[in-house]
N, C-alpha and C positions, 0 to 999 in steps of 0.2 A: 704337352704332357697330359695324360690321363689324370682327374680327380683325384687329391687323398681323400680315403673315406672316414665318415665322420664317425666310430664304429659305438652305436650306442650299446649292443649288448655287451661291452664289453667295460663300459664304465657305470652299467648299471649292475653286473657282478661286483666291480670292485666296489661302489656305495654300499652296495646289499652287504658286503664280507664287514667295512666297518661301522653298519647297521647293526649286523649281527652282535659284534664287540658292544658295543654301547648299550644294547638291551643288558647281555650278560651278566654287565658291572652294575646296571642301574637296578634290575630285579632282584639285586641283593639287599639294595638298601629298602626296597618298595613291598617286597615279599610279592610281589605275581610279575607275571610278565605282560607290557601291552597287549591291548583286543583289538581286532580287527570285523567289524561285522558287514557281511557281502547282502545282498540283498537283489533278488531277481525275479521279473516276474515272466511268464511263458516259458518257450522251447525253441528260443534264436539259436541258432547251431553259433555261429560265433561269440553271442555273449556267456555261451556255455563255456567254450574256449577260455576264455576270457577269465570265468570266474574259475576257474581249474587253476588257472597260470596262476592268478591271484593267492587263492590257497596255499597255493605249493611254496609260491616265497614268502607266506607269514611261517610255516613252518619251517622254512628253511634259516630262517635271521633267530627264530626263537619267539616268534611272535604268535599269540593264540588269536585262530580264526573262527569266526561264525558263520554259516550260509543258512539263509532262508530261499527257499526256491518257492514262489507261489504257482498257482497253477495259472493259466491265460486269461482265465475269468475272476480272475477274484476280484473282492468289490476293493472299492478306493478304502472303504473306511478300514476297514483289515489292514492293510499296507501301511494307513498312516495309526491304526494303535500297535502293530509292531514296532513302527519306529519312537514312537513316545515310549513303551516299555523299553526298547533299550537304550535310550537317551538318557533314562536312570539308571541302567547297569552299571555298578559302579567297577566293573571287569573291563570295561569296555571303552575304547579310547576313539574308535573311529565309526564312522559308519559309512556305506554309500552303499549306493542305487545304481544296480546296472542299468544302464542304458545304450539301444530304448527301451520302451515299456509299451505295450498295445496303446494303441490311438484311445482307445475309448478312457483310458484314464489320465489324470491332470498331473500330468511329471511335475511341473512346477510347486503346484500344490504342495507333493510330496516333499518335493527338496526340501522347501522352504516347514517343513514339519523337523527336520536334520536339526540340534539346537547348533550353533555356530562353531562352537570346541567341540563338536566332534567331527564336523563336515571334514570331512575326510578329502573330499573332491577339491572342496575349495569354492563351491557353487552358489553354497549359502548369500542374498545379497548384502548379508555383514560382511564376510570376508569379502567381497568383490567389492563393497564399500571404502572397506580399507585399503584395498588394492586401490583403486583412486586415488585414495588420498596418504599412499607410499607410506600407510600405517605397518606398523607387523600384524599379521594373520596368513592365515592358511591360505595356500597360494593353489591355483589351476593346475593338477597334475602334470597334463600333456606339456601347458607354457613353460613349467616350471623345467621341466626335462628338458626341451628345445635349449632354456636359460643355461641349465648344467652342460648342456654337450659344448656351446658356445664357449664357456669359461673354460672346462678340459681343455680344449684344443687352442686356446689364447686366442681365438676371435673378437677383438674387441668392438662391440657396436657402437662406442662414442663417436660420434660427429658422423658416424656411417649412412648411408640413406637403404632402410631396408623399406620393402614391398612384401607385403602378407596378403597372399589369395586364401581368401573367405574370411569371414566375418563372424563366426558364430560365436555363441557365447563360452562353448567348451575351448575354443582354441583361439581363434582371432582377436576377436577383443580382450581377452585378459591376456593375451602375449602381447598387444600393441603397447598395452601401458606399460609392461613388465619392461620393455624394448625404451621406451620412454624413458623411465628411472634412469635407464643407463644411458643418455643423451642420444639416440639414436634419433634421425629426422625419418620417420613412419609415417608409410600409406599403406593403407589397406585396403585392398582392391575386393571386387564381388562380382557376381553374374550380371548385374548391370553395368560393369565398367567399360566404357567406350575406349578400342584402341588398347587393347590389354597387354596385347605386345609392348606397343612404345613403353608402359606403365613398368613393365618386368624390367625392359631393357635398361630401365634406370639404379637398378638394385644392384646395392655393393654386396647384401646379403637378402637373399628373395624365397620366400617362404609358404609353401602348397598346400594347401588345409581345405580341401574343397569337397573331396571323393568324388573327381571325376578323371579314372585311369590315363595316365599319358596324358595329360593336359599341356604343362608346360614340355616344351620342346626347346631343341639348343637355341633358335633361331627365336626366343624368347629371351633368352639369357643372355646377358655380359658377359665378355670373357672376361676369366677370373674372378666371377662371383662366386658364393659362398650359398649354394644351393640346400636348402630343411626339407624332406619332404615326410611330411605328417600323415601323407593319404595312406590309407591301407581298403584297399578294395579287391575282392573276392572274384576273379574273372571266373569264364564258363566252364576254363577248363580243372579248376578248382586252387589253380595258383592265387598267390597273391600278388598285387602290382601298385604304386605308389601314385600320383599327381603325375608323377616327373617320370618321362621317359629315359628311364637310365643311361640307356646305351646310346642316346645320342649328345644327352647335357653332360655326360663327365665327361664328353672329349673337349669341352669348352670351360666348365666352372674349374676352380679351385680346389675346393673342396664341394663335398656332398653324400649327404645321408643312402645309407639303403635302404628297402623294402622288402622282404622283411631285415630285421638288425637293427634299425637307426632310432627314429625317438620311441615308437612302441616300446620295447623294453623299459627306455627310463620313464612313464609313465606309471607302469607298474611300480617299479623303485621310490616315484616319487609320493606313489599313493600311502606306500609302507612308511617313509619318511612324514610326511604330514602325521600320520599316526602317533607316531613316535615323539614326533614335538608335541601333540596333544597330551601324550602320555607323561613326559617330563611335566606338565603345568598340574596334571592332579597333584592332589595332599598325598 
């Protein structure tokens, strides 16, 4: 039988509907409603997208947004005293940094300028600190989404043996640990991994994060594994297409995510969520 799918847009509406609710009641007692501050620099046709999408759901929940668009060239120091002046905005509950950002300037740099109650992304290496050490703090958008679609759909990772292709810091490694809390035996595979296949075929639940279109295929997959695909890649003919070659891994997994639909959405949701806890802890 064919995949259920894992339908993220559709539990990132419902989050976003009782997001919405919870600002409502909470702006009553706070007098403002949380900030949300976007932050971009150049003319990426997709991070434009991106930060459009973003906009559109703080106004939709009730949440006030801010966008800074810089131009291509601006200098580093600009970027990081915008973010210092609104690290004091006392409107302001969140902040992030689209990315990416042009090569010539130090993303890291910047992040790390983000104060940690407002990292929005979750990037900060305070909060990813905590993540370590299974503290509360502000958690990895994209992981944190992956985490919510798992829970919806009563996936549970205890004692499961998942496989996470790529590594990076936005998604792999802060999903491996998140995966961990919840007893999961994790590998996280990379472009160096010898035998990638054999590595996938061991996955109860196997996880695509790489941005490289149609990577994984059925004959990668277990049957009846429980298939994430996190890629979202822009082909020539202006479509979009995931890690995971759709039409050949649902007639094999379990479940599995689409492209577009599946964690993209709750990424956005999640990023309005962090916000929102940032904004419960103000006075």
């Amino acid at each position: 039988m064919p995949a259920q799918i894992l339908d993220g847009k559709t539990l990132a509406q419902k989050i976003l509907s009782e997001l919405s609710e919870k600002i409502e009641q909470t702006r009553l007692i706070k007098g403002r409603p949380p900030g949300l501050a976007v932050l971009m620099v150049g003319d990426n046709p997709a991070s434009a997208v991106y930060v459009r999408n973003k906009e559109r759901s703080c106004l939709n929940v009730g949440m006030s947004s801010y966008g800074r668009h810089f131009p291509h060239d601006v200098e580093q120091s600009i970027v990081i005293d915008e973010i210092e002046r609104l690290n004091q905005d006392p409107n302001l509950d969140g902040i992030l940094l689209q990315l990416p950002v042009p090569d010539y300037l130090n993303a890291t740099e910047i992040l790390y300028k983000i104060t940690p109650e407002k990292d929005a992304d979750g990037l900060h290496p305070i909060n990813l600190g905590k993540l370590v050490r299974a503290e509360d703090g502000l958690r990895s958008c994209t992981p944190l989404g992956v985490m919510k679609l798992l829970e919806e759909y009563n996936i549970e990772p205890d004692g499961k043996r998942v496989v996470i292709v790529g590594r990076s810091i936005l998604v792999g490694k802060p999903l491996s640990l998140m995966l961990l809390e919840k007893n999961a035996t994790v590998t996280v595979a990379h472009s160096r991994t010898l035998n990638l296949a054999q590595v996938t075929n061991e996955a109860d639940i196997l996880i695509a994060a790489v941005g490289k279109p149609g990577l994984i295929t059925s004959s990668m997959v277990k049957s009846g594994a429980v298939v994430i695909d996190v890629g979202i890649n822009r082909l020539s003919d202006g479509t979009l297409a995931g890690d995971v070659d759709f039409a050949s891994v649902s007639q094999v997994a379990s479940y599995i995510t689409p492209v577009p639909g599946g964690v993209g959405p709750l990424t956005v949701a999640m990023l309005l969520v962090n916000t929102f806890a940032s904004y419960q802890k103000c006075p």
